[in-house]
C-alpha positions, -999 to +999 in steps of 0.1 A: +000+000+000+013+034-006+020+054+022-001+088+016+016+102+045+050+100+027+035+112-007+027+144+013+063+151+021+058+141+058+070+112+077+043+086+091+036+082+123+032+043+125-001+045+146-020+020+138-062+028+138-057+064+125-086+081+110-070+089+075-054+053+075-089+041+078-101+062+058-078+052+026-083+020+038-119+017+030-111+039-001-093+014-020-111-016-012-101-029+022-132-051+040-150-029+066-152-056+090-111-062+093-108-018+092-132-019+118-115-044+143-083-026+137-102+012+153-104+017+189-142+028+192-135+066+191-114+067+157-143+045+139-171+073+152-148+096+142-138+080+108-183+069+106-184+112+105-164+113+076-182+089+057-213+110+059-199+139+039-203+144+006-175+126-014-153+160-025-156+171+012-147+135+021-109+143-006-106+175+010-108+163+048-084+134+035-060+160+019-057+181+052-057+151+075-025+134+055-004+164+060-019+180+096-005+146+114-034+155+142-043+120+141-003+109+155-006+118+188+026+133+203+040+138+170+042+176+159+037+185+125 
């Protein structure tokens, strides 16, 4: 899988379950169930949010969540 993360000139975190992550997960094709199982309850209500928005608000949230790195916690961006 390509790292988006890297793509956007930044380094990635490595934390597993992040929104974005899950997001381009279920983007390209991953099953929901396994995405899912792999969210702590908070990031999949978080990531369930996302889903609702249209799908160009759904790219731009994706293209400011790559690079913002809010979803790596204790890693400044």
């Amino acid at each position: 899988m390509i790292d988006t993360t890297a793509l956007a000139g930044r380094a990635h975190c490595r934390r597993a379950g992040a929104v974005p992550t899950g997001w381009a997960a279920l983007a390209i094709g991953m099953n929901e169930k396994t995405v899912r199982q792999s969210m702590p309850d908070g990031e999949w209500t978080a990531l369930q949010e996302v889903h609702r928005l249209s799908a160009k608000q759904q790219l731009d949230w994706f293209g400011k969540a790559a690079v913002s790195r809010e979803s790596c916690s204790g890693v400044a961006s």
